[in-house]
C-alpha positions as a LaTeX table, in Angstrom:
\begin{tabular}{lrrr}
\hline
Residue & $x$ (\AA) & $y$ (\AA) & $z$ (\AA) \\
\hline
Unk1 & 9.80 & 19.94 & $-6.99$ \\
Unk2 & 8.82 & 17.07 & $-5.00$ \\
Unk3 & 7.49 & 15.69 & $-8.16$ \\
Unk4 & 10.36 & 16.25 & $-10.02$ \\
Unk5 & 12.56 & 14.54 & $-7.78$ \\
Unk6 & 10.26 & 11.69 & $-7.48$ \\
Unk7 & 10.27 & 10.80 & $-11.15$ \\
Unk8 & 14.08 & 11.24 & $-11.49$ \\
Unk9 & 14.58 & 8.63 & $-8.97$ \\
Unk10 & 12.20 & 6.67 & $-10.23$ \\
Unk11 & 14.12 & 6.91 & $-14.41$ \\
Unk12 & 17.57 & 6.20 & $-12.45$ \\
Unk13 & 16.40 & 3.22 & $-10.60$ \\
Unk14 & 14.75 & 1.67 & $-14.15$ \\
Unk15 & 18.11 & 2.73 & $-15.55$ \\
Unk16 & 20.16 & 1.06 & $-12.92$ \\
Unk17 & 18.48 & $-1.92$ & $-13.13$ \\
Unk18 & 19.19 & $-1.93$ & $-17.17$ \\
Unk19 & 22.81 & $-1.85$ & $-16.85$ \\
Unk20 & 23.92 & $-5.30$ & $-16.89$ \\
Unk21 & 21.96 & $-5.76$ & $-20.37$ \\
Unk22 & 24.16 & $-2.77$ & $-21.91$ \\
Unk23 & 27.09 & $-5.31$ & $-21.55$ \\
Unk24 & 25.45 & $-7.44$ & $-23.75$ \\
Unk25 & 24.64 & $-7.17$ & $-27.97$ \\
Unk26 & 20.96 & $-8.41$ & $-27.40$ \\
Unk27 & 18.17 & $-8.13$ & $-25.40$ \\
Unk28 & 16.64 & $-11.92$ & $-25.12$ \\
Unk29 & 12.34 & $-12.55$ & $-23.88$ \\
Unk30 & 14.36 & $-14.21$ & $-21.08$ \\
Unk31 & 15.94 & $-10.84$ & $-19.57$ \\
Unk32 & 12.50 & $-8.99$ & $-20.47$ \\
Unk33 & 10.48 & $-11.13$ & $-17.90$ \\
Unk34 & 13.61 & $-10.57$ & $-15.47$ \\
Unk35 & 13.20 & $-6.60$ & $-15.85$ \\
Unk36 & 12.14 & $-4.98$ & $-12.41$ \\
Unk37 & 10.21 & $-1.82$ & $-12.37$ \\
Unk38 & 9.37 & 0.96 & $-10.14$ \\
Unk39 & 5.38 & 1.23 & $-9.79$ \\
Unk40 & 5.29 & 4.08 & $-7.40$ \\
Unk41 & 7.23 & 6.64 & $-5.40$ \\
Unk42 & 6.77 & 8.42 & $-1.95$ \\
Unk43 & 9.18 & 11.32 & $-0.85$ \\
Unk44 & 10.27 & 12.01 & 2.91 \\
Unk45 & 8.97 & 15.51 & 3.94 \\
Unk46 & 12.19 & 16.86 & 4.29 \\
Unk47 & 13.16 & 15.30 & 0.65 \\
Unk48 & 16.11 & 13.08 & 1.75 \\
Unk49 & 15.01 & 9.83 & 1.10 \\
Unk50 & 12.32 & 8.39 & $-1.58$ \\
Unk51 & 10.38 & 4.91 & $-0.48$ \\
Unk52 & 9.29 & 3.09 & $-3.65$ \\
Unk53 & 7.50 & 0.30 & $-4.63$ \\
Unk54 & 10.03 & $-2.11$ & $-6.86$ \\
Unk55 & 7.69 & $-4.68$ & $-8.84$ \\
Unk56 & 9.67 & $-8.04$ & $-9.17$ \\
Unk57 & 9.26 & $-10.85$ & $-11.14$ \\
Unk58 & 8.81 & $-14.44$ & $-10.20$ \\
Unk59 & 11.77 & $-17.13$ & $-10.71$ \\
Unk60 & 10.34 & $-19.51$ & $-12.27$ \\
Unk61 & 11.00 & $-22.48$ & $-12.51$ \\
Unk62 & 12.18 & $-22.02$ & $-8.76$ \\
Unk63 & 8.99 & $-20.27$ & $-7.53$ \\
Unk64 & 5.07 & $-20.98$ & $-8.61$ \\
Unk65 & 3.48 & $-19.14$ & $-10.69$ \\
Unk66 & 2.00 & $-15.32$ & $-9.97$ \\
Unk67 & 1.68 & $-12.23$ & $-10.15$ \\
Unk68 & 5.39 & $-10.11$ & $-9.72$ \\
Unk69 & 6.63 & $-9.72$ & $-5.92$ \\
Unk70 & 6.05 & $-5.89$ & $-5.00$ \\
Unk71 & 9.41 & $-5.11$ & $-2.35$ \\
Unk72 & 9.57 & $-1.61$ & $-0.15$ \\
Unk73 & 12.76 & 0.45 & $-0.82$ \\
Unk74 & 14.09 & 3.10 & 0.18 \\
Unk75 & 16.64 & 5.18 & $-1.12$ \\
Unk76 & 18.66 & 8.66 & 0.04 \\
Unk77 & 20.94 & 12.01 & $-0.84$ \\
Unk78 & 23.46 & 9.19 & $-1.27$ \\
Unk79 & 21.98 & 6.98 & $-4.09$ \\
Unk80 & 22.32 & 4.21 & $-1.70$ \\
Unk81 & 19.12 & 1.67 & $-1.73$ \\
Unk82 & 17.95 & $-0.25$ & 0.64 \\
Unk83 & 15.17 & $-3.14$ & 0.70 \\
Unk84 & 12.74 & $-2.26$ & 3.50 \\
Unk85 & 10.30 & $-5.42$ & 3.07 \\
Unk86 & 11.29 & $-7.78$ & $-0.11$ \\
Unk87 & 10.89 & $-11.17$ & $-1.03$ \\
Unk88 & 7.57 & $-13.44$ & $-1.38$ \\
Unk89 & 5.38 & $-9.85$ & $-0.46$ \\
Unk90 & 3.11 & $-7.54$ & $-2.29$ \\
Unk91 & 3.65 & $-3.91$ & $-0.83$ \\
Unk92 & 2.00 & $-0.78$ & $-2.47$ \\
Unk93 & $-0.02$ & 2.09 & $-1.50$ \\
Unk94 & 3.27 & 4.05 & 0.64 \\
Unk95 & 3.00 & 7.02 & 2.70 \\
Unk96 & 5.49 & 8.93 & 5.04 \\
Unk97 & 4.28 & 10.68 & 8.41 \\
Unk98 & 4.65 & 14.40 & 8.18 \\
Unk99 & 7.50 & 14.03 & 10.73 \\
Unk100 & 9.55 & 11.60 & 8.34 \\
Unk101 & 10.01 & 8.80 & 11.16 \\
Unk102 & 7.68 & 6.30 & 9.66 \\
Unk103 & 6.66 & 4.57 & 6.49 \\
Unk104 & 2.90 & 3.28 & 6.24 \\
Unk105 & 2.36 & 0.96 & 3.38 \\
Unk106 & $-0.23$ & $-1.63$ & 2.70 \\
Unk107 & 1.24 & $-5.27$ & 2.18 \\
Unk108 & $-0.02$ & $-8.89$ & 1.89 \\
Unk109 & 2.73 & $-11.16$ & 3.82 \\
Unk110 & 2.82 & $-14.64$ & 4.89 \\
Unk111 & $-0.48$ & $-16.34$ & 5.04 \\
Unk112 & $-2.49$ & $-13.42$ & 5.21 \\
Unk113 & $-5.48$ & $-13.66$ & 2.75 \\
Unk114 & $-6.07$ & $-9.50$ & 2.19 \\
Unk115 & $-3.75$ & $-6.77$ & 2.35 \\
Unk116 & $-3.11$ & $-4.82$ & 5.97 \\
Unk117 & $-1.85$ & $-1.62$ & 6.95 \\
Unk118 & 1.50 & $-1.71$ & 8.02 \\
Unk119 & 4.37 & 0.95 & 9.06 \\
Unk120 & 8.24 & 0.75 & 8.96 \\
Unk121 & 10.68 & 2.99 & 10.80 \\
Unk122 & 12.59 & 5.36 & 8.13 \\
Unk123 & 15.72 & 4.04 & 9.37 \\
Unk124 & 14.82 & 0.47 & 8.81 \\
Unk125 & 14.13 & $-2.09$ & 10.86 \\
Unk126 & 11.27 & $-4.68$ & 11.77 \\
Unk127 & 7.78 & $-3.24$ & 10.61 \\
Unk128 & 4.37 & $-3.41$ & 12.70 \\
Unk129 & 1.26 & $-4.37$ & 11.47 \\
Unk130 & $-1.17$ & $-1.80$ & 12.42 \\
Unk131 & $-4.56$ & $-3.18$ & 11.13 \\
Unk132 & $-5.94$ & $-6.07$ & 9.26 \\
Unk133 & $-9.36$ & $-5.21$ & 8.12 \\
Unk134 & $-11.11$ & $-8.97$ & 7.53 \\
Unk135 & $-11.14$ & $-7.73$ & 3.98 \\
Unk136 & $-8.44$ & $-6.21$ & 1.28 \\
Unk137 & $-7.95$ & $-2.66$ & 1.94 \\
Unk138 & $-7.49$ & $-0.79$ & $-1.21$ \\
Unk139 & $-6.08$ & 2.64 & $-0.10$ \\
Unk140 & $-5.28$ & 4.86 & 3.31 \\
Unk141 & $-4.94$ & 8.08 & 3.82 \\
Unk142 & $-2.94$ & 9.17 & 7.28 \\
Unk143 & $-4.62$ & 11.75 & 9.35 \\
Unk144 & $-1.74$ & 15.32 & 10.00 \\
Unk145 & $-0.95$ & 13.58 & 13.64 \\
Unk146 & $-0.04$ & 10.37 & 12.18 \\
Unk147 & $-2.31$ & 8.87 & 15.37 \\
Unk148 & $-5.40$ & 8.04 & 12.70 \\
Unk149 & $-5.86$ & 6.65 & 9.21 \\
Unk150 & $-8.82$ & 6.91 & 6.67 \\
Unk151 & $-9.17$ & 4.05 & 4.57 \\
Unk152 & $-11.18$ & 2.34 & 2.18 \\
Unk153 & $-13.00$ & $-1.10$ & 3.04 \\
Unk154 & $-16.07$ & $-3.28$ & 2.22 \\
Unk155 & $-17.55$ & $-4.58$ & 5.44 \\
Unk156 & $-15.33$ & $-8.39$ & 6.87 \\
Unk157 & $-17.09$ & $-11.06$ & 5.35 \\
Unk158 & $-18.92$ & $-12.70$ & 7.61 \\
Unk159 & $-17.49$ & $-16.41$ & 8.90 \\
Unk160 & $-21.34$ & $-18.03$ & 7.87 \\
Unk161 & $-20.28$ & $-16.76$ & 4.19 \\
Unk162 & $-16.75$ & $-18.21$ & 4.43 \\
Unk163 & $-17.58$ & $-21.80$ & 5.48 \\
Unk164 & $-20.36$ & $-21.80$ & 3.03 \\
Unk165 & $-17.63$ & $-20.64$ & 0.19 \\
Unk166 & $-15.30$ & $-23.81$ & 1.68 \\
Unk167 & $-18.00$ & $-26.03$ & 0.93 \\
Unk168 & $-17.86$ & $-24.73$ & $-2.86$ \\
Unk169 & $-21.32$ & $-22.48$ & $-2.50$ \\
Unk170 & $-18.79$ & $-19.66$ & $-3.75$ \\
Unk171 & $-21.28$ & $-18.30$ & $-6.61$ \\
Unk172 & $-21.55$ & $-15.09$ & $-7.61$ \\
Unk173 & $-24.45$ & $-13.19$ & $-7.82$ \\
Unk174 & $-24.90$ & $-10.14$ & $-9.79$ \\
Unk175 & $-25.69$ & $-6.97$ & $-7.97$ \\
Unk176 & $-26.02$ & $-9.29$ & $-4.46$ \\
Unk177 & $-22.70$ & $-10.64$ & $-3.75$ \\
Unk178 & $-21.05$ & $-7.22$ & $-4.54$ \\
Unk179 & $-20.06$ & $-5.30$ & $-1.28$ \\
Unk180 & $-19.89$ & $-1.95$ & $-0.70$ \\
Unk181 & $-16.67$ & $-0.12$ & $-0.30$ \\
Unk182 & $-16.57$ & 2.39 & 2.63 \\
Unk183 & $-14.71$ & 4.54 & 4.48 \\
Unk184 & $-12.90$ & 3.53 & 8.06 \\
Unk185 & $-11.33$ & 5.24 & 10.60 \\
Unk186 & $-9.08$ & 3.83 & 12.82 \\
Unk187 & $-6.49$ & 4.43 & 14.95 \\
Unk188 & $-2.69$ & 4.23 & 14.64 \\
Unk189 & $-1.80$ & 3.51 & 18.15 \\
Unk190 & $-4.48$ & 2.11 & 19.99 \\
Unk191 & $-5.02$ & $-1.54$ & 18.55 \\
Unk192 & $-8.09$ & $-1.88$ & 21.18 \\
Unk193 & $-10.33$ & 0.53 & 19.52 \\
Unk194 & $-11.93$ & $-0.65$ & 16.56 \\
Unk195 & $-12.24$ & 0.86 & 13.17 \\
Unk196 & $-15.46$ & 2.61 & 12.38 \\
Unk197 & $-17.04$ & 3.31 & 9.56 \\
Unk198 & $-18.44$ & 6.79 & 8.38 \\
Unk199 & $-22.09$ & 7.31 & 6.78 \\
Unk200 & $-21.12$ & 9.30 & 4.00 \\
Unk201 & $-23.77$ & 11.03 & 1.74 \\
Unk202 & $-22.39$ & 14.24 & 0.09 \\
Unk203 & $-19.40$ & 15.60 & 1.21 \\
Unk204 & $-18.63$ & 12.93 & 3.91 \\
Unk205 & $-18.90$ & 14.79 & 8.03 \\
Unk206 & $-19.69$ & 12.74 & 10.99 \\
Unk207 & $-21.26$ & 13.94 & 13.97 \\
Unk208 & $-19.26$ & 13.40 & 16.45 \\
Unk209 & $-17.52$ & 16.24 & 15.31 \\
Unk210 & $-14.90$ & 14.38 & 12.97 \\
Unk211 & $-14.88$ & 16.17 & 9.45 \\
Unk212 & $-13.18$ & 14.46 & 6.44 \\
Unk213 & $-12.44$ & 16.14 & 3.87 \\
Unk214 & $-12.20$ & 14.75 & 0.23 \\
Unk215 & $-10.00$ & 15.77 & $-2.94$ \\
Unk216 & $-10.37$ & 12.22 & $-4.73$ \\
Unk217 & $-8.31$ & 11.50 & $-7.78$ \\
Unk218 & $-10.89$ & 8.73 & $-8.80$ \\
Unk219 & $-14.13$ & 6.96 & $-7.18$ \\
Unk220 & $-10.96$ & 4.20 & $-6.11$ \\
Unk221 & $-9.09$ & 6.60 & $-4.19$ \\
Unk222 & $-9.37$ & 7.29 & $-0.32$ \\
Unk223 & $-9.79$ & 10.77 & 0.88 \\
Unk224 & $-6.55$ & 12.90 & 0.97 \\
Unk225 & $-6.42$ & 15.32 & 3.78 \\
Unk226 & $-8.92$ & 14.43 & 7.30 \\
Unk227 & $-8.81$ & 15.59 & 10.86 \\
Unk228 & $-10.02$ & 14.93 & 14.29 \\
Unk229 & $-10.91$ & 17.88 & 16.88 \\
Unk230 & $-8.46$ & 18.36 & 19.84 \\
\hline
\end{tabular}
């Protein structure tokens, strides 16, 4: 159902979006590259609202040239929609807390140089960043609490390694410069304690006593489902 609902909001927001072309005969290159297009979806637990990621194309001349903006949106019961986080951003990656207060989304804002974990209050409002990694983050997956978060890293590349790439030694080396992706935990609410990462071989179980559990839709994909013990 969830589904269902998802993808219908998703067809009348492409839809919406379309409507000032019906008044015209023709449909010119020029409003093609202006077309904006929903990339993803998220609904609210209680299915009220749906956050989505809106994928926006540059204005160029006006702006440089780039890859579309990627805006947070929300949108309700009412068909009212609201821009969470838009302009010069690239958002993506959305998830609600099981309560429906919160929105967690990964974004790249500002000067930043990888993506961080961010969270937004349903309502609206100024979001928080909750971690910056030292390297992108490609996915996240909330723990039931909402008080942890799984996600997938490599290791920060080390500061030696950035100078060096300042100076132009920024070569890459086959099967040396790659780094590992791994999996993080972290915590939502305690910015002191830093993000570790798990020795997975198998099906991934720390022993501390932490078990994560993994359903993944591809290799990409963080785990979907972890806990910690009480």
């Amino acid at each position: 159902m969830r589904r269902c609902r998802a993808w219908t909001g998703t067809c009348l927001l492409w839809m919406g979006a379309a409507l000032p072309l019906a008044a015209s005969d023709k449909l010119t290159p020029f409003d093609v590259a202006r077309l904006k297009t929903v990339t993803s979806v998220a609904v609210s637990p209680d299915g009220t609202r749906i956050a989505y990621i809106l994928s926006v194309p540059r204005r160029v001349p006006e702006e440089d040239d780039g890859p579309a903006w990627a805006e947070l949106h929300v949108i309700g019961r009412d068909g009212v929609s609201r821009g969470f986080v838009t302009g010069a951003v690239t958002a993506g990656d959305i998830a609600w807390t099981r309560d429906g207060t919160e929105v967690f989304f990964l974004a790249k804002r500002g000067k930043e140089e990888n993506r961080c974990l961010f969270a937004i209050p349903a309502d609206g409002g100024e979001s928080r960043r909750i971690l910056c990694h030292g390297a992108e983050i490609s996915g996240f997956s909330l723990a039931p609490d909402g008080r942890g978060v799984a996600y997938l890293a490599p290791e920060a590349t080390p500061q030696r390694v950035k100078d060096l790439e300042k100076k132009g030694l920024n070569q890459q080396v086959y099967e040396e410069s790659a780094r590992p992706v791994r999996i993080w935990i972290a915590s939502t609410v305690d910015a002191a304690t830093k993000p570790r990462a798990l020795d997975v071989a198998g099906r991934p179980r720390s022993r501390s006593g932490v078990q994560l559990g993994h359903s993944w839709r591809s290799p990409s994909r963080p785990p979907r489902w972890w806990t910690t013990p009480t």
